[in-house]
PDB file of N, H, CA, C and O in Angstrom:
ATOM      1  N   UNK A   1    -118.119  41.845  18.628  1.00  0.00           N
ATOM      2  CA  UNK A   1    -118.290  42.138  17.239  1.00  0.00           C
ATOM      3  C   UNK A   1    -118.003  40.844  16.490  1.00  0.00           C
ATOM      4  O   UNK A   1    -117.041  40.096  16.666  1.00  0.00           O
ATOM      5  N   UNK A   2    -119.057  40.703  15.580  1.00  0.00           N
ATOM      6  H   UNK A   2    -119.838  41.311  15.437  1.00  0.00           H
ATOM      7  CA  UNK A   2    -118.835  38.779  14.824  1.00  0.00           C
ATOM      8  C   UNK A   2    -118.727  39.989  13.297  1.00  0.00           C
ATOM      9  O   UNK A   2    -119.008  41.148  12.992  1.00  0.00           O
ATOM     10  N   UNK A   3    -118.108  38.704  12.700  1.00  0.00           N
ATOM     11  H   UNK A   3    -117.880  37.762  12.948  1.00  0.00           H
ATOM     12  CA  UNK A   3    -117.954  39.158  11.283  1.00  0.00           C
ATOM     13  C   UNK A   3    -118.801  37.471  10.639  1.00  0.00           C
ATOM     14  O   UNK A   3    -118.188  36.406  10.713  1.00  0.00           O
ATOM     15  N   UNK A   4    -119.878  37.544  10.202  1.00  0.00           N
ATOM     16  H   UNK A   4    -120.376  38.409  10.142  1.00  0.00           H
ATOM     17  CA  UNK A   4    -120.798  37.104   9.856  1.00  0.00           C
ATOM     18  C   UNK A   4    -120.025  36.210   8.629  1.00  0.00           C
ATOM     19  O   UNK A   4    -120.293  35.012   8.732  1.00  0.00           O
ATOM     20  N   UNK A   5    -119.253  36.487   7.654  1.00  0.00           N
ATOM     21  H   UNK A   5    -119.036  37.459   7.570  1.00  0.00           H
ATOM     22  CA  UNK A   5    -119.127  36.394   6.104  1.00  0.00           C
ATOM     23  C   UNK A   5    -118.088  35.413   6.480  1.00  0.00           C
ATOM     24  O   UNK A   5    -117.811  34.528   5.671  1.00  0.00           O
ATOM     25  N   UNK A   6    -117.353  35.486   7.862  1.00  0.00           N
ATOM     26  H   UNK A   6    -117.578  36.205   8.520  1.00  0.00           H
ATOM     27  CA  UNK A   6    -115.847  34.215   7.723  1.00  0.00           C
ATOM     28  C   UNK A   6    -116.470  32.946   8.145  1.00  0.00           C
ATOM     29  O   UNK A   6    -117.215  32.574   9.052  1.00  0.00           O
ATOM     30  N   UNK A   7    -115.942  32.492   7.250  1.00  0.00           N
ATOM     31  H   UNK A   7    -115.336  32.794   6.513  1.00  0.00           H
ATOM     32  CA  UNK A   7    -116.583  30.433   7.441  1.00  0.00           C
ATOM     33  C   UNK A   7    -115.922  30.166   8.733  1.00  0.00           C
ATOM     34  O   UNK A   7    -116.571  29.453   9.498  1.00  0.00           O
ATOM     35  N   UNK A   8    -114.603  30.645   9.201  1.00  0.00           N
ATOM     36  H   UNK A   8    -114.076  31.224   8.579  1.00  0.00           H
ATOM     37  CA  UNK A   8    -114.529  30.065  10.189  1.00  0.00           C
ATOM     38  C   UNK A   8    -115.625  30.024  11.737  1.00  0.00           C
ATOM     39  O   UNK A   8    -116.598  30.685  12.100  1.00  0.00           O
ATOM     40  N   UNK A   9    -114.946  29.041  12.245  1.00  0.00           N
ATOM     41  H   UNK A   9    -114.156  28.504  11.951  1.00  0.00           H
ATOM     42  CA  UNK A   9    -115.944  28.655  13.387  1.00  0.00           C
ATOM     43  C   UNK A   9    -115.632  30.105  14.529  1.00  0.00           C
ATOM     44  O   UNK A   9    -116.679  30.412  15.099  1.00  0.00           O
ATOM     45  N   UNK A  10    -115.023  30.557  14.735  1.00  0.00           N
ATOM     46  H   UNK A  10    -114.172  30.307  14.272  1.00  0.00           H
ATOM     47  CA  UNK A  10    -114.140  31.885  15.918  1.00  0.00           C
ATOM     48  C   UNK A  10    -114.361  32.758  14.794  1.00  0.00           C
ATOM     49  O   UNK A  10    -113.668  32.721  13.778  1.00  0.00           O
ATOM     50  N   UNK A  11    -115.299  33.518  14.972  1.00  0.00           N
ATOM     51  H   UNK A  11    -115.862  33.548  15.798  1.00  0.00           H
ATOM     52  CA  UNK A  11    -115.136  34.765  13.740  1.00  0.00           C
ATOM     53  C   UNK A  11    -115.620  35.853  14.901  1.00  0.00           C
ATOM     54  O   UNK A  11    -116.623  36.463  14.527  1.00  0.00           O
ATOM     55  N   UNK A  12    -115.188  36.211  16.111  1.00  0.00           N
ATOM     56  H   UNK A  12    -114.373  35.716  16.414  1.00  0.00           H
ATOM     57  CA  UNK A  12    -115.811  36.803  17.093  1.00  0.00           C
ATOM     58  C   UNK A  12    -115.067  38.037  17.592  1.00  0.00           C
ATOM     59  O   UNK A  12    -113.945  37.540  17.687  1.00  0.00           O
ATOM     60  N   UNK A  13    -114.938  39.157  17.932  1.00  0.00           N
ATOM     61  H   UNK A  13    -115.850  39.561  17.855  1.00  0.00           H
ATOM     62  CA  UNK A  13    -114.243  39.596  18.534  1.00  0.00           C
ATOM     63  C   UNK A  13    -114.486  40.599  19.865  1.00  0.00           C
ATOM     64  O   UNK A  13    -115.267  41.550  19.872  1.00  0.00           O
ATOM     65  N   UNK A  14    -113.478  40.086  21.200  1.00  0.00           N
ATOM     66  H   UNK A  14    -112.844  39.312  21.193  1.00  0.00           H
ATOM     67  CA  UNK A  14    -114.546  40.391  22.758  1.00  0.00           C
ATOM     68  C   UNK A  14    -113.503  41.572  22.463  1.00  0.00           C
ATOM     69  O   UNK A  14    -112.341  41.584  22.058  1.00  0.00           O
ATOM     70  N   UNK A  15    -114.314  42.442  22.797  1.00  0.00           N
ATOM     71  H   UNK A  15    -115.258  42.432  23.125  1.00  0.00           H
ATOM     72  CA  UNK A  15    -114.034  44.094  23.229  1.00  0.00           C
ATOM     73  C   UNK A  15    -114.097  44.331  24.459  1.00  0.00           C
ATOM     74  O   UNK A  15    -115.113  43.867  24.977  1.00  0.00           O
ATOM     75  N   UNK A  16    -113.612  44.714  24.944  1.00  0.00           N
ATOM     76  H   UNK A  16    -112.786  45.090  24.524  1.00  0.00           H
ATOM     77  CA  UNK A  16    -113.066  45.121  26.726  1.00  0.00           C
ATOM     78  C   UNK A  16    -112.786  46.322  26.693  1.00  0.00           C
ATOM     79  O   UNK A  16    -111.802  46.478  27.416  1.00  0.00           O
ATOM     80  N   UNK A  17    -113.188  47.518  26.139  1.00  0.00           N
ATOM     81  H   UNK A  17    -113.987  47.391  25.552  1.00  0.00           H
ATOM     82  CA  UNK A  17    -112.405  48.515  26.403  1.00  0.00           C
ATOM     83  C   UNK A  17    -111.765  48.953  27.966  1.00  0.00           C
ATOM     84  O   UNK A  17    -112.324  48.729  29.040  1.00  0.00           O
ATOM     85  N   UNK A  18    -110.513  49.600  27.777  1.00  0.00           N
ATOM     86  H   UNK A  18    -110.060  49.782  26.905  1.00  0.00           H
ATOM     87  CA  UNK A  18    -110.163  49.663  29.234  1.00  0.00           C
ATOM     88  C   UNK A  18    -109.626  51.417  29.449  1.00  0.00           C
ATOM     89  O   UNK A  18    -109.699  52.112  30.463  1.00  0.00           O
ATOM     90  N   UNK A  19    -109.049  51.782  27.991  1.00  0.00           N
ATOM     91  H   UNK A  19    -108.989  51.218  27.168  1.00  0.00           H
ATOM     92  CA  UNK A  19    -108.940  52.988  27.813  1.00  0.00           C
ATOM     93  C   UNK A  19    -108.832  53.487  26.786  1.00  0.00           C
ATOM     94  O   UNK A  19    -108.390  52.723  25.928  1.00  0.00           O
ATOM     95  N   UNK A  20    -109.145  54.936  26.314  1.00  0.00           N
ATOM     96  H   UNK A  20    -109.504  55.556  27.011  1.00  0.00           H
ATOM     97  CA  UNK A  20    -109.396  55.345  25.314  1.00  0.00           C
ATOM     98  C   UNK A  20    -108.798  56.610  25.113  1.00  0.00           C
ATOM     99  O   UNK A  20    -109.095  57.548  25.854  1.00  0.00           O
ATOM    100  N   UNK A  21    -107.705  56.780  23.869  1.00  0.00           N
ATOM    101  H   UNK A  21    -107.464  56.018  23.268  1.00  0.00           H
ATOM    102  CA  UNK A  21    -106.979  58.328  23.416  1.00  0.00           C
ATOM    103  C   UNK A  21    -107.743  58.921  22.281  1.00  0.00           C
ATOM    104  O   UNK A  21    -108.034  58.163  21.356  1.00  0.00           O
ATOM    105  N   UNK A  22    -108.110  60.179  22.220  1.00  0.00           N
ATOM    106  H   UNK A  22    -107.873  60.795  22.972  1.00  0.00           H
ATOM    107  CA  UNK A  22    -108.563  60.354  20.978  1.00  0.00           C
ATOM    108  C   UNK A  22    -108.200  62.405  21.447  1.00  0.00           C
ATOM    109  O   UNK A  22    -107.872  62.910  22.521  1.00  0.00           O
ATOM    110  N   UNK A  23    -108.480  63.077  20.007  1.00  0.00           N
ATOM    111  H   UNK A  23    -108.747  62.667  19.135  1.00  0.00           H
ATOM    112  CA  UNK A  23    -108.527  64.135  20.351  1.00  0.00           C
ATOM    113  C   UNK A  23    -110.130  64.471  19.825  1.00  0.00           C
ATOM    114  O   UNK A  23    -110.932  63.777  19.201  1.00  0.00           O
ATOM    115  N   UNK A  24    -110.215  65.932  20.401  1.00  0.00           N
ATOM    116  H   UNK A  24    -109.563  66.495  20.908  1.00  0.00           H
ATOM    117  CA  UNK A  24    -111.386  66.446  19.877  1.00  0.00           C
ATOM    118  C   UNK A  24    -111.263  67.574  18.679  1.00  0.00           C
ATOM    119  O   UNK A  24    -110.323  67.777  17.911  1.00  0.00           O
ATOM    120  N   UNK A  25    -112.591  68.265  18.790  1.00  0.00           N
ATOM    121  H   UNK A  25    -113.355  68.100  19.414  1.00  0.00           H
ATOM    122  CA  UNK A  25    -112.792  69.537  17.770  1.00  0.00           C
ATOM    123  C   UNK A  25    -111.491  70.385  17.909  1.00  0.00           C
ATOM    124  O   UNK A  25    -110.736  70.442  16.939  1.00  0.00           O
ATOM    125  N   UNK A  26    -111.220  70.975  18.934  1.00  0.00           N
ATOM    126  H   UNK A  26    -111.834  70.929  19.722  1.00  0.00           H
ATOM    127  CA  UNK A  26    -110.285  71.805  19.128  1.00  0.00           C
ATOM    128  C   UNK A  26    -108.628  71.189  18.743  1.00  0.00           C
ATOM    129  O   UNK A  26    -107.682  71.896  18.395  1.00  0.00           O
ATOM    130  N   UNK A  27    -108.618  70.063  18.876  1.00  0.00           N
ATOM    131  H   UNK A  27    -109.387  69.489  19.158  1.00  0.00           H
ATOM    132  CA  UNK A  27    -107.283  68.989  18.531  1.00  0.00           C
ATOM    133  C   UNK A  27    -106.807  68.989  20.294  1.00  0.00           C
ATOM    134  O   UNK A  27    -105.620  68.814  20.569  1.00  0.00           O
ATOM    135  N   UNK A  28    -107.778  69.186  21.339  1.00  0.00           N
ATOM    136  H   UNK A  28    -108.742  69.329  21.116  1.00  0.00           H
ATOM    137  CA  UNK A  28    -107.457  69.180  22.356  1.00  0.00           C
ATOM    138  C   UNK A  28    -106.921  67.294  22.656  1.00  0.00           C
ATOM    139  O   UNK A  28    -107.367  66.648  21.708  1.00  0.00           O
ATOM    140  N   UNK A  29    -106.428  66.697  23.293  1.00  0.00           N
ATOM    141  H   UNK A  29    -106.065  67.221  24.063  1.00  0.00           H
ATOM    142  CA  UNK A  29    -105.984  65.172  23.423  1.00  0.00           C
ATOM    143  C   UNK A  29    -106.794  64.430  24.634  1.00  0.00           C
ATOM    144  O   UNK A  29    -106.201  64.346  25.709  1.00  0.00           O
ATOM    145  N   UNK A  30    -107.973  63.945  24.540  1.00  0.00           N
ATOM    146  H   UNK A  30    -108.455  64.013  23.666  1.00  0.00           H
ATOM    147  CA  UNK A  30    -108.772  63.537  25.622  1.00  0.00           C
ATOM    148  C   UNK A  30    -108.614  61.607  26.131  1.00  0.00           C
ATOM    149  O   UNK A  30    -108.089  60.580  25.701  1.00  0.00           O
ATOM    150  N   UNK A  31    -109.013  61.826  26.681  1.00  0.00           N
ATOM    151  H   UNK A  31    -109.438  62.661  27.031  1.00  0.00           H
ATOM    152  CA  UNK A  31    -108.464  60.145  27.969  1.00  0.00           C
ATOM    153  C   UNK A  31    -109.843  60.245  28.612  1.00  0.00           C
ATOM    154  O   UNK A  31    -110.426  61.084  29.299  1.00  0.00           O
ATOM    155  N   UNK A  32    -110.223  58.612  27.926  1.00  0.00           N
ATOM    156  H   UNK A  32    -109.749  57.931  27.368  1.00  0.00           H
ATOM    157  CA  UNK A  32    -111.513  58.095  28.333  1.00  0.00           C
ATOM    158  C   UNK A  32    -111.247  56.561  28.730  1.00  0.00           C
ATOM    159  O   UNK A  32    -110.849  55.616  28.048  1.00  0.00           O
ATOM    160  N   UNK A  33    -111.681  56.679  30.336  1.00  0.00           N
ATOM    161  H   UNK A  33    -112.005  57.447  30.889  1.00  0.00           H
ATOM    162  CA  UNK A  33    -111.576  55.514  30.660  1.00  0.00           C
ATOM    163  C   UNK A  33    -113.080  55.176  32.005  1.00  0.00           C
ATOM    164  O   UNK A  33    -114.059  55.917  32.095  1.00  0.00           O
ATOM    165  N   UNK A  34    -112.909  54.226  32.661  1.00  0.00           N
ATOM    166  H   UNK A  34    -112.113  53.624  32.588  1.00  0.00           H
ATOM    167  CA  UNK A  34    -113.975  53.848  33.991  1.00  0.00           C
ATOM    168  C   UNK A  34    -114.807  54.772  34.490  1.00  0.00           C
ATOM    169  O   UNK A  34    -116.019  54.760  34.704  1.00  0.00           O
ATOM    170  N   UNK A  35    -113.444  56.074  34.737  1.00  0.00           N
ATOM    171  H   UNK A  35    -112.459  56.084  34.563  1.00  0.00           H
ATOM    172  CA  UNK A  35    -113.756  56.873  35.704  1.00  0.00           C
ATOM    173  C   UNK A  35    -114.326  58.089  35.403  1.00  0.00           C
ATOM    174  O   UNK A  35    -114.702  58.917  36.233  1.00  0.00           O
ATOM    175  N   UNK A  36    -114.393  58.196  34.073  1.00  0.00           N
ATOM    176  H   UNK A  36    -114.087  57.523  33.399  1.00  0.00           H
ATOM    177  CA  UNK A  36    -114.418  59.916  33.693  1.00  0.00           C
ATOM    178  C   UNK A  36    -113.520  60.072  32.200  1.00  0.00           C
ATOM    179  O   UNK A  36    -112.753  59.212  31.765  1.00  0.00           O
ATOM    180  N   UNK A  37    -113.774  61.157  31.666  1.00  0.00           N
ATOM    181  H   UNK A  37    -114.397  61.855  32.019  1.00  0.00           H
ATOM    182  CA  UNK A  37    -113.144  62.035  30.484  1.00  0.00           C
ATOM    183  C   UNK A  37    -112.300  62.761  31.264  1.00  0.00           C
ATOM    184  O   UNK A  37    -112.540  63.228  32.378  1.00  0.00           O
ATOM    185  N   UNK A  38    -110.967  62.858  30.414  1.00  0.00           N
ATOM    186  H   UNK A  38    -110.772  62.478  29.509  1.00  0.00           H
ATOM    187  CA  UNK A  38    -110.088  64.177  31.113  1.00  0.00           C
ATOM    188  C   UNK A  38    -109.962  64.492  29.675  1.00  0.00           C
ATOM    189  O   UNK A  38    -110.352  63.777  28.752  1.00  0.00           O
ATOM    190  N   UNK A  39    -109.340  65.711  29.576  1.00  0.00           N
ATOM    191  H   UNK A  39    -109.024  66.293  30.326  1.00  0.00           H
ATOM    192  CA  UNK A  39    -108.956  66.659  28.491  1.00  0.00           C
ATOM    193  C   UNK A  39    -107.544  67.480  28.729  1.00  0.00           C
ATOM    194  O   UNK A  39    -107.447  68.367  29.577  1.00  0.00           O
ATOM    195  N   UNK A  40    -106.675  67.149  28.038  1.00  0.00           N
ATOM    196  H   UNK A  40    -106.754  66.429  27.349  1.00  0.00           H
ATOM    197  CA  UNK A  40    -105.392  67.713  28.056  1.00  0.00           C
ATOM    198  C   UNK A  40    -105.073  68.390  27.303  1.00  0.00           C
ATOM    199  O   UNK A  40    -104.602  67.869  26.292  1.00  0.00           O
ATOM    200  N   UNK A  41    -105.141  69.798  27.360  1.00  0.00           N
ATOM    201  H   UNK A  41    -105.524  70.221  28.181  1.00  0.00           H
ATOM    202  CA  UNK A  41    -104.881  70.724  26.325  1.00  0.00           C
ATOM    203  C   UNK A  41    -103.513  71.149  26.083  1.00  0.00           C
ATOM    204  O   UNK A  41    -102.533  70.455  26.354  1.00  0.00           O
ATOM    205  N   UNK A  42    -103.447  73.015  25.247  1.00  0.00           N
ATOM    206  H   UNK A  42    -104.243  73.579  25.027  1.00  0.00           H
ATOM    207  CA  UNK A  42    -102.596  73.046  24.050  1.00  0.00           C
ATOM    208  C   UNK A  42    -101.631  73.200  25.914  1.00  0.00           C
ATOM    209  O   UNK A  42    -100.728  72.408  26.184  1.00  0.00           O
ATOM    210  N   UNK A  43    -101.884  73.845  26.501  1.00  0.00           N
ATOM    211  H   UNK A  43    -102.617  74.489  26.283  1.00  0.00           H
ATOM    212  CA  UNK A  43    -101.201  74.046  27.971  1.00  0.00           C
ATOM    213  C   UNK A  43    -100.538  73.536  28.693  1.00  0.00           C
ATOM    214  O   UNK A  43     -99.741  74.116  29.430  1.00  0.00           O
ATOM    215  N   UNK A  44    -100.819  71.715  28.610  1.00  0.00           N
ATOM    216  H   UNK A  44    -101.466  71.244  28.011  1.00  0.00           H
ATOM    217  CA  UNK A  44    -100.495  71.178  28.976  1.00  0.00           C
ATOM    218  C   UNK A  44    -101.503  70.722  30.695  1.00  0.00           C
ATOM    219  O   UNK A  44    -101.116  70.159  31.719  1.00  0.00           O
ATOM    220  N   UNK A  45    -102.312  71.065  30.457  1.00  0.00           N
ATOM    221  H   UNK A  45    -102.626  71.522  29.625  1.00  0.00           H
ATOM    222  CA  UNK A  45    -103.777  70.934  31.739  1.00  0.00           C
ATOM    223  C   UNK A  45    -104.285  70.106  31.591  1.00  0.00           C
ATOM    224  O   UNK A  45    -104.776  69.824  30.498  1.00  0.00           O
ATOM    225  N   UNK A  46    -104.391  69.241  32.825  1.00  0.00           N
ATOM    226  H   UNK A  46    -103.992  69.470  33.713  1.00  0.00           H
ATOM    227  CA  UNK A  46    -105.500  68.273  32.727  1.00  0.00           C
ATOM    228  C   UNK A  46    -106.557  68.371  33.522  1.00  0.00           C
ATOM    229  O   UNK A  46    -106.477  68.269  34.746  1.00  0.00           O
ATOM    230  N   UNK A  47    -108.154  68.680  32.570  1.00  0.00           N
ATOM    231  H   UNK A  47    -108.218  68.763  31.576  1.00  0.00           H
ATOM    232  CA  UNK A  47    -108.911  68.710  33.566  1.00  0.00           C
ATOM    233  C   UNK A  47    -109.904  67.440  33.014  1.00  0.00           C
ATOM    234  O   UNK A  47    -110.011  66.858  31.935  1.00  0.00           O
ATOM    235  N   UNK A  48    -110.736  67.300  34.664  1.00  0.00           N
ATOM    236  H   UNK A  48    -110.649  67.773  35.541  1.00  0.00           H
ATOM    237  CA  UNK A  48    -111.812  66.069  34.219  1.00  0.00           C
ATOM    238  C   UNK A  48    -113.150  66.833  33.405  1.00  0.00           C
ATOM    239  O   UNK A  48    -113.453  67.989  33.701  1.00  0.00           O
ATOM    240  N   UNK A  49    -113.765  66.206  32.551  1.00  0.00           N
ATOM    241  H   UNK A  49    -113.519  65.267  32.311  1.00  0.00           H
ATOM    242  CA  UNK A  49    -115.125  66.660  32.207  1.00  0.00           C
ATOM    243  C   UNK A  49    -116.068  66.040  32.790  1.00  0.00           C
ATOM    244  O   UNK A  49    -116.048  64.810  32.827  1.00  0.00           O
ATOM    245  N   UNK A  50    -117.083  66.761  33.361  1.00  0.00           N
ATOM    246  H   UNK A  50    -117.100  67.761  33.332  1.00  0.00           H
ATOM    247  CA  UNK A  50    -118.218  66.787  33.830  1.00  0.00           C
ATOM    248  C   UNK A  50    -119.130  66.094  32.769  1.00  0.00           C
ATOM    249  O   UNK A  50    -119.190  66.446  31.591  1.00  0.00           O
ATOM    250  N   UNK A  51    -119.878  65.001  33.363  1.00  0.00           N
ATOM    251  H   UNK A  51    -119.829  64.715  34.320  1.00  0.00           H
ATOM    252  CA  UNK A  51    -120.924  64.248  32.621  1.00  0.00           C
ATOM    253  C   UNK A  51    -121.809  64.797  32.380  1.00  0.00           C
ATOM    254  O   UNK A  51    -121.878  65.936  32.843  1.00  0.00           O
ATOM    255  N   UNK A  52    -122.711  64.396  31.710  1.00  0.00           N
ATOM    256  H   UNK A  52    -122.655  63.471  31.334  1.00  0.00           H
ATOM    257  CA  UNK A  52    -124.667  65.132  31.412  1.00  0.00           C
ATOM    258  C   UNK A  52    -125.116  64.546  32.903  1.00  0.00           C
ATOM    259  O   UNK A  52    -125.950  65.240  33.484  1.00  0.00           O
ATOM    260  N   UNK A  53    -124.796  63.706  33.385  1.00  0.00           N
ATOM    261  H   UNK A  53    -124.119  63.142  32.913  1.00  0.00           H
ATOM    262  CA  UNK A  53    -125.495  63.267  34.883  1.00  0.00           C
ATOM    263  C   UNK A  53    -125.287  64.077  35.964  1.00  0.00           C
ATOM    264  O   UNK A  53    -126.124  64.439  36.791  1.00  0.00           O
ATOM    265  N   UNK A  54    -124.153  64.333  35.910  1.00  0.00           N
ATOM    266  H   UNK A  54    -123.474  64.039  35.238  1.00  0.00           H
ATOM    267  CA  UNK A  54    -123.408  65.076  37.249  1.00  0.00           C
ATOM    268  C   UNK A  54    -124.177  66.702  37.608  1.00  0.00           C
ATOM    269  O   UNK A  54    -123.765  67.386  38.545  1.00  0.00           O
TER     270      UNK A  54
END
């Protein structure tokens, strides 16, 4: 991601994602990383989600 508008010469930024927290619709707490989505609910369960490929 460049930010176009800074005069400086390094206006760049490398993104690597390596992992990712977020929740969803439900406020369920999901973990996105390499391997797969998991979803950790109100239960305390962790399951993996199934891709559109799989």
């Amino acid at each position: 991601m460049c930010f176009e508008y800074m005069k400086e010469k390094k206006n760049c930024i490398d993104k690597n994602v390596l992992f990712i927290i977020s929740n969803d619709r439900n406020n369920d707490m999901l973990f996105v990383g390499d391997n797969g989505t998991y979803r950790l609910n109100k239960n305390g369960e962790i399951t993996k989600l199934k891709r559109k490929s799989d």
